[in-house]
N, C-alpha and C positions, 0 to 999 in steps of 0.2 A: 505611496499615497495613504493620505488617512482620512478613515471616513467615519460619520457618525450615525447607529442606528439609533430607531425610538418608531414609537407609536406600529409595531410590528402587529396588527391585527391578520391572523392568516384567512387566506378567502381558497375555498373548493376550488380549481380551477379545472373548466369544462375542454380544453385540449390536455395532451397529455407533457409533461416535459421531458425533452430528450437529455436523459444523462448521460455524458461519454461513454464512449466503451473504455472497456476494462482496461486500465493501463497495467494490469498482469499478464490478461492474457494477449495485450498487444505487444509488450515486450518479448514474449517469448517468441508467442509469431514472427514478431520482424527478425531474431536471430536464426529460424529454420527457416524463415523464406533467403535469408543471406544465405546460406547452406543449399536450400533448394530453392532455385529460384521461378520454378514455375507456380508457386504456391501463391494464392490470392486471399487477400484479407480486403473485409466489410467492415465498417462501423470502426474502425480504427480509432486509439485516444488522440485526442487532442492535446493532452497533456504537453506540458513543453518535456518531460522527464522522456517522454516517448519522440518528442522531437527529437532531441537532442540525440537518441541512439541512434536513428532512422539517418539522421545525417553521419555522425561518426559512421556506420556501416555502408554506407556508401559513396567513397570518399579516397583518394588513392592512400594506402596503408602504411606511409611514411610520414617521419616531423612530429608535431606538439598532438594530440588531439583533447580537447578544454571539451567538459562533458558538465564544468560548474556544479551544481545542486544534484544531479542525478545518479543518486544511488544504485538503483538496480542499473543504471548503464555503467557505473564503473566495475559493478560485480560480474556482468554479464560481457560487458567487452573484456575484461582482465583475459576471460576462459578463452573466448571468439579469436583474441588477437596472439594467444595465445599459441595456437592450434592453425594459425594462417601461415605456411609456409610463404618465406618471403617477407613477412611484413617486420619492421622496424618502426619502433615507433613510441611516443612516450605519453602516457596516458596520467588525465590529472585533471584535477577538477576545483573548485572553492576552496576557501581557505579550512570554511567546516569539512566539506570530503576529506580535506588531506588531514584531520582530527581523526577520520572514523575507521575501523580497523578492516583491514583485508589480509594480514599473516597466512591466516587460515587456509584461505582460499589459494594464494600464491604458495605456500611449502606442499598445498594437497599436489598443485599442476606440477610445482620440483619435482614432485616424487613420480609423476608422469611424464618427466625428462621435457618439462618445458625449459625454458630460459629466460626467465625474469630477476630483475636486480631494484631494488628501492634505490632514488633518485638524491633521499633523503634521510629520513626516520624509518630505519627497519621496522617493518608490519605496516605500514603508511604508504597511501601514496602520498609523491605522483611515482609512476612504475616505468622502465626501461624492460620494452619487452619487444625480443626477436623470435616471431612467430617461425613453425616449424610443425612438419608434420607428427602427430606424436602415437606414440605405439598403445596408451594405454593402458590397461592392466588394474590393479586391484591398488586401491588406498585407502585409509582410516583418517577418519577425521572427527572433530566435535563439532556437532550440528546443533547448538544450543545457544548458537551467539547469531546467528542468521540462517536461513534456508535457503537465502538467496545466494550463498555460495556454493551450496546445492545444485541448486538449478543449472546455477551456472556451470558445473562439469557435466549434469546430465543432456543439458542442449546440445555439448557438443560431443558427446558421448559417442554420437551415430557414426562420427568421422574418426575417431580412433583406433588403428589398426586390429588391436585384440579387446574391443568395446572397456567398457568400465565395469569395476565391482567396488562399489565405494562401504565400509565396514563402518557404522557408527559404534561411536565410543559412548555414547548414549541415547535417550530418547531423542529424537529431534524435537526442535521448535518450529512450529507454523507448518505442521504437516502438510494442510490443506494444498499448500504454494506447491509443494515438493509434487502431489497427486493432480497438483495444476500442470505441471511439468511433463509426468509421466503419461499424463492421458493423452495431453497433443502430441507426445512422441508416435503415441502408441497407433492416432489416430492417419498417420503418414503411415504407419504399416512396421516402426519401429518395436522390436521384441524387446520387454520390458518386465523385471520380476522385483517386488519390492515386500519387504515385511517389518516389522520396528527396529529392525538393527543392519539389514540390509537392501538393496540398491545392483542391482544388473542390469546391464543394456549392451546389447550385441552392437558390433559395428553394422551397419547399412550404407548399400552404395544398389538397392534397388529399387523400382518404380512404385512410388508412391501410390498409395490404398484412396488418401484424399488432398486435396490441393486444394481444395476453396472452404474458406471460414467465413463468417458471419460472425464479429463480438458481440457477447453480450455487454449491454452497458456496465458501466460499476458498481457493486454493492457498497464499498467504502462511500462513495458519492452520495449510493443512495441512504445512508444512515444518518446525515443531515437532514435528511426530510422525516426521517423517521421521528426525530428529536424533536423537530417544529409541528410534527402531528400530537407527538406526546404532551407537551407543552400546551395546547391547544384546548378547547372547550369539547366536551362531547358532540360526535358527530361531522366532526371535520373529516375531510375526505381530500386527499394530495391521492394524484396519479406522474404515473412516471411509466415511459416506453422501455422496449425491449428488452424486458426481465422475464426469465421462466424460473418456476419452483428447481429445476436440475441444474441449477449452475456449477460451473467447476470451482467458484470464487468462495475460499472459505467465509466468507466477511457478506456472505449472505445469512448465517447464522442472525445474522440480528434482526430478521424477520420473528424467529423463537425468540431473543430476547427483552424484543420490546413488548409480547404481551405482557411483561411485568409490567410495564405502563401502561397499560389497558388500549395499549393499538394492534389492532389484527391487520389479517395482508390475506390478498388474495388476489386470482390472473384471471385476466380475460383477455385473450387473444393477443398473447405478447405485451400486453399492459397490467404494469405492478398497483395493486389499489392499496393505500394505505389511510385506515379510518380511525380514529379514537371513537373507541366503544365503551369507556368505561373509566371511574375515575378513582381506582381502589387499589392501592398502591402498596408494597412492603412497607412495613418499619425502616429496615436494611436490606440491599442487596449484595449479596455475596457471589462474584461469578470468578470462575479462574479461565485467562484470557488466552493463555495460552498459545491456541491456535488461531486466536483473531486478535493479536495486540493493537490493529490499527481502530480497532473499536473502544479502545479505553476509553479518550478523548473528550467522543462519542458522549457516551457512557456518563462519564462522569458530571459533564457539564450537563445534563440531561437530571442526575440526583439531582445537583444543586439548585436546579428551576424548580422542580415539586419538592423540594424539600428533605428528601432521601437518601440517608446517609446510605454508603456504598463499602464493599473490599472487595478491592480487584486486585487477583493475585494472575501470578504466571506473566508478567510486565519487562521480564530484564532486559529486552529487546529492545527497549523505547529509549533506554539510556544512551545507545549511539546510532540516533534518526539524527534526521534535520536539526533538531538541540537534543538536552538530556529532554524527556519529554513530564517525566515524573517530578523536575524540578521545576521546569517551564507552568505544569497543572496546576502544584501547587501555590507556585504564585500568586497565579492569577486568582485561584479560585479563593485565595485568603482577602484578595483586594475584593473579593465578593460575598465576604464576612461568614465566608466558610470555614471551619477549621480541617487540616489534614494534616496526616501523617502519609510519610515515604520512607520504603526501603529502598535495597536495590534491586527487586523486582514487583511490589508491591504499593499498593493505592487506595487509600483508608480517608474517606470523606467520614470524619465524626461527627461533627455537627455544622447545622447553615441556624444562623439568625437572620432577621430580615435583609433584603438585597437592596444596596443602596440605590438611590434614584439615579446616580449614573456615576460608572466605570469608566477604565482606562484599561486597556487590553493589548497588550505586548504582544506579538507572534515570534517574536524569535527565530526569522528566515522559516517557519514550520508553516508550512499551508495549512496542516488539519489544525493547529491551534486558531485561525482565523475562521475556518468554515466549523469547527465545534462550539465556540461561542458565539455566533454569529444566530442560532435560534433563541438562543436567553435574553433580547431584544425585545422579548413577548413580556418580559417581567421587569427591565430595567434597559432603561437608553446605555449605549454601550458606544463608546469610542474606539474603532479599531486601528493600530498602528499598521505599516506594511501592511495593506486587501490587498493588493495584486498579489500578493504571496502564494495565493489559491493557484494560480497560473499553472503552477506545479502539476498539479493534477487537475484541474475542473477549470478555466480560462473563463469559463461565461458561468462561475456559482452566484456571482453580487446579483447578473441579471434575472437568471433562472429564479433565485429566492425574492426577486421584484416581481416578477409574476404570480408569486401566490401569497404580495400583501406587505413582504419587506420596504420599509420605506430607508432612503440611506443618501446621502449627502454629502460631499466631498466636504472634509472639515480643514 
C-alpha cells in the first residue's frame, strides 16, 4: 500500500498511547516459556516478527517451517530447534533472509555437536536441522556481526547437559540485547556469569524463582515519537504507556539522546512523557551507535528535519537487517536534498538544503525506514511506498501517529 502524508501538525494528546511491548523482550520470553512452560507473559508484541515465532514454536517439529521476514525468529529457532530432540525440520524464510548470514551462529551449535546442514549457500539459510539433545560446553565466536546469535545460544543454554561458556574473540555488538538475555535468564533462577569477553550459564532443570512477566512496551517504537516531538514547536507534549526509567531495552538510551534536540522525558505512573523544551540544537551530532544501531534511522532522519548534520558511527550491523540500511538512508535522504557519506559501518549526514515540497520514499521491505520518515511529514508531504511494512514490528504505528495529528491518505 502507498500512502501519502502532508499537513502533519502534532496535537498533545490527553489519553496516553499504547506502544507494543517489546518485540525483544517478547521474543526471548516466548523461547523460555517454550522451554518452561509454566511461564506467563503480559503485554506481549504484536509484531508479526513475534507472530511468526509464537507460531513456529508451537507447531509439531517436522516439514518446511517459512518464518519470511523474521530475523530474530530464524536466529533464535536455528539454536531452539536445534537442541529439540527429535525434531526434523527445515527452517527458511524470504528471499532477503536467505541473503542474511547465520555461519556464525550454526559452526558455534557444530561445535556443540548439533546437526545442521545448509539447504543451499553455505552460511545461508534455509537450514536442514535434526534437533538432539546437546551436551554443551565451551565455544568461541565473533559477536560483532549480531548478538542475536548470542542470545540465541544463551536461551538455550539452561537445557545443555554441561551449560555453556561462550569465549568472544572480541568486543560484542549490541551488548544491551546480550544483558536482555541474561537478566531474564537470571530472573527464572538461571546462574549467569558475563564480562567483555566472557558468557557462562549453568545447565537448569529446577523450579523457577519467577514465572510471570509483565513487557514493557518498546523503546525502538517509542523513538518515533521521540522524532515527531523533536520536530515539533516548543512545548509539545506526546505521552505513551507502560514505560519505566529501568528498562532492560538498550534503545531506551534515546531518552539521553534526544535532549540534543531539546526533548526531555520524564514518568508518572507507568507513563512515558515526552515534551520539546527547547529549540537549541548542535552544529553536528556525533554519536557512536554501537549499542543501539536500531536508532540510526531514527536519528538521522530526525538531523535532516532541523537541519543538523550528524556521524553516526559503530553502524556495521545495519548492513544485513531487512535491506543494507546505510545504503537504503542514503538514498532516501539524498531525494531529500541531503548530502551523505557511508562506509561500512558509518553515517555522515554533511549537509541538508531546503526539503523539497514533496518526496517519494522507498522502504525497501524495512519497517523502520517507513516509521523513521514518517515524522519529517511535519516539513515536507512525503509519499510512502510499502506502509504496511511497519506490521513488522508496530501493526497500528499509521493509526497510533493519526492520533496525535498525522494526516495520511491512501495514494
Amino acid at each position: 500500500m502507498i500512502i501519502r502524508l502532508a499537513d502533519f501538525n502534532i496535537q498533545s494528546n490527553k489519553q496516553p498511547i499504547h506502544v507494543p511491548g517489546s518485540k525483544s523482550e517478547s521474543n526471548r520470553l516466548l523461547i523460555l516459556k517454550a522451554l518452561f512452560p509454566s511461564i506467563e507473559i503480559e503485554n506481549i508484541s504484536t509484531a508479526v516478527d513475534t507472530i511468526k515465532l509464537q507460531q513456529a514454536l508451537f507447531v509439531p517439529f517436522d516439514g518446511i517451517i517459512d518464518i519470511h521476514h523474521a530475523g530474530t525468529a530464524m536466529r533464535f529457532l536455528t539454536a531452539f530447534f536445534a537442541a529439540k530432540d527429535g525434531c526434523n525440520i527445515i527452517l527458511t524464510g524470504s528471499g532477503r533472509m536467505q541473503e542474511r548470514p547465520i555461519g556464525i551462529l550454526v559452526e558455534a551449535l557444530k561445535e556443540l555437536g548439533a546437526q545442521i546442514d545448509y539447504t543451499e549457500e553455505d552460511g545461508f539459510p534455509p537450514l536442514k536441522i535434526r534437533g538432539k539433545q546437546l551436551m554443551g560446553g565451551r565455544v568461541s565466536l565473533d559477536p560483532s556481526v549480531s548478538s542475536q546469535y548470542i542470545s540465541a545460544l544463551l536461551l538455550m543454554a539452561p537445557t545443555f547437559q554441561k551449560g555453556l561458556d561462550i569465549h568472544f574473540k572480541k568486543k560484542p555488538t549490541s551488548a544491551p540485547y546480550i544483558e536482555m538475555s541474561l537478566a531474564l535468564l537470571k530472573s527464572i533462577g538461571v546462574n549467569c556469569v558475563f564480562n567483555d569477553l566472557n558468557v557462562k550459564i549453568e545447565s537448569f532443570s529446577g523450579a523457577l524463582t519467577t514465572n510471570k512477566f509483565t513487557i514493557c512496551s518498546d523503546w525502538s517504537s517509542a523513538s518515533y515519537f521521540y522524532s515527531a516531538v523533536a520536530l515539533s514547536p516548543i512545548n509539545t507534549i506526546i505521552s505513551l504507556s507502560n514505560f519505566t526509567p529501568n528498562s532492560l531495552q538498550g534503545d531506551a538510551q534515546v531518552a539521553e539522546i534526544y535532549k540534543n534536540f531539546g526533548v526531555s522525558t520524564r514518568y508518572h505512573n507507568g507513563i512515558l512523557i515526552i515534551e520539546k523544551t527547547n529549540q537549541v540544537y548542535p552544529i553536528k551530532l556525533e554519536l557512536n551507535l554501537n549499542q543501539t544501531p536500531d536508532l540510526a534511522q531514527t536519528i538521522a532522519v530526525t538531523c535532516l528535519g532541523l537541519g543538523v548534520q550528524c556521524y553516526l558511527t559503530g553502524l556495521h550491523t545495519l548492513k544485513i537487517k531487512e535491506t543494507d540500511r546505510l545504503v537504503a538512508l542514503k538514498n532516501e535522504i539524498e531525494k531529500c536534498n541531503g548530502r551523505v557519506e557511508v562506509s561500512k559501518d558509518s553515517f555522515h549526514l554533511t549537509f541538508i538544503d531546503e526539503l523539497p515540497s514533496e518526496v517519494s520514499i522507498n522502504t525497501y521491505e524495512d519497517h523502520r525506514m517507513a516509521m523513521a520518515f514518517a515524522p519529517l511529514s511535519m516539513k515536507c508531504a512525503l509519499i510512502i511506498h510499502d506502509a504496511m511494512v511497519v506490521q513488522k514490528s508496530y501493526p497500528n504505528f499509521w493509526q497510533d501517529f493519526q492520533r496525535i495529528g498525522l494526516k495520511w491518505e491512501v495514494f
